[in-house]
C-alpha positions as CSV (number, residue, x, y, z in Angstrom):
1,X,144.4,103.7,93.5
2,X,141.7,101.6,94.9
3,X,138.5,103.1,96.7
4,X,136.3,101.0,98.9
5,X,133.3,102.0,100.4
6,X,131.3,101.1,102.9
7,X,127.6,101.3,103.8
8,X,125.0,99.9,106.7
9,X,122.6,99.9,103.8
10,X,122.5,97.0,101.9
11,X,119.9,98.4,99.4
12,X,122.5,101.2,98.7
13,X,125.4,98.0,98.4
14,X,123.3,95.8,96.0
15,X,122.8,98.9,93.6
16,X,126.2,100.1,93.4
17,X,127.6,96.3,92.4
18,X,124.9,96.3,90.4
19,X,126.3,99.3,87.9
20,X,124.6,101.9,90.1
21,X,120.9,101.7,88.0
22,X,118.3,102.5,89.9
23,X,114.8,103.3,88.7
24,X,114.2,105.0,91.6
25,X,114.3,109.1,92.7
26,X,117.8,108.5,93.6
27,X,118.7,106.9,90.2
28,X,120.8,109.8,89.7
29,X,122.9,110.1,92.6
30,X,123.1,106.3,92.3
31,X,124.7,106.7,88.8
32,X,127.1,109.6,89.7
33,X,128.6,107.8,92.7
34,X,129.0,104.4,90.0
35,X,130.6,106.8,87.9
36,X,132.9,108.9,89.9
37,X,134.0,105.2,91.7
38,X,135.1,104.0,88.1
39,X,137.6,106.4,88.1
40,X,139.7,104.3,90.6
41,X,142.0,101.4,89.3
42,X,140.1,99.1,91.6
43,X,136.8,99.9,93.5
44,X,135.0,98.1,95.8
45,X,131.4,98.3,97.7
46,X,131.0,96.9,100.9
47,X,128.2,96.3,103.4
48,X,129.4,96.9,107.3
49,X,126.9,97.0,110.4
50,X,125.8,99.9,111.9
51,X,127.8,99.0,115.2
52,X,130.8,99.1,112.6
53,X,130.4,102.4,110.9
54,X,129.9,105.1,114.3
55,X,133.2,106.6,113.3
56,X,131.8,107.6,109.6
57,X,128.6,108.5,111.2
58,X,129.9,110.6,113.8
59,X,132.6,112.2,111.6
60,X,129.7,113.2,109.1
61,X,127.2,114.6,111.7
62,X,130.2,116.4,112.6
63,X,130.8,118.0,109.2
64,X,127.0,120.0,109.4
65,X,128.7,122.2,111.6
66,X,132.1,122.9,110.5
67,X,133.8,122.4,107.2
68,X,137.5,122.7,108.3
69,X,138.5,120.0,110.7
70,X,142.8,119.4,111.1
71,X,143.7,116.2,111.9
72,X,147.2,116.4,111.7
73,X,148.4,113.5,114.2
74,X,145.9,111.5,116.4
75,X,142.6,111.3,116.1
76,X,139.8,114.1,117.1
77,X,138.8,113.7,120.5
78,X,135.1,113.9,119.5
79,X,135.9,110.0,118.4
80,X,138.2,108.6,120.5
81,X,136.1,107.0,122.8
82,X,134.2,105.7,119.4
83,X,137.4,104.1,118.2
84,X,138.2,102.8,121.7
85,X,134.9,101.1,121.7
86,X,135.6,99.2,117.8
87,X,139.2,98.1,118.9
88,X,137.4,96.8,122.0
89,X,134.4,95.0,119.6
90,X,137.3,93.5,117.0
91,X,139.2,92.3,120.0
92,X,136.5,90.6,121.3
93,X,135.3,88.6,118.5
C-alpha cells in the first residue's frame, strides 16, 4: 500500500525525507509520524502550496467540531465550492 503525504511546510517535508530526526521540541512527533509511515510498502513526502491544500485544511478545521462525518457518495457541501475552485486552478495552468 503506498501513503503520500502532503504539506505547505517545507520544514515539516525536509525532516520527514530526512528520517524524521529532529532536535527540536517536536523531535518526537517527527519520529512517530517517520515511523508509523514505514509501515507502508511505499511512502512518499510531498511539499504542495497552500492554494493546493484548502481541502485538507478545511476538512481538518472541520474535524474540531465533529468527529463523525459520512461521506458516502459526493463530496460534503462544506467543500464543494473549494474543490470547484482547484479544478478551476489545475485547468488553468
Amino acid at each position: 500500500m503506498q501513503l503520500v503525504i502532503n504539506s505547505n511546510n517545507m520544514e515539516v517535508i525536509d525532516t520527514m525525507k530526512e528520517g524524521g530526526r529532529s532536535a527540536g521540541t517536536t523531535a518526537a512527533v517527527f519520529d512517530d509520524c517517520f515511523y508509523s509511515a514505514c509501515d507502508f510498502t511505499i511512502s512518499r513526502f510531498e511539499h504542495y502550496n497552500r492554494e493546493a491544500n484548502k481541502v485538507a485544511h478545511k476538512l481538518a478545521r472541520m474535524t474540531k467540531f465533529s468527529l463523525i462525518f459520512y461521506w458516502l457518495e459526493g463530496p460534503l457541501n462544506e467543500i464543494v465550492s473549494i474543490l470547484i475552485n482547484n479544478v478551476m486552478v489545475i485547468s488553468n495552468e
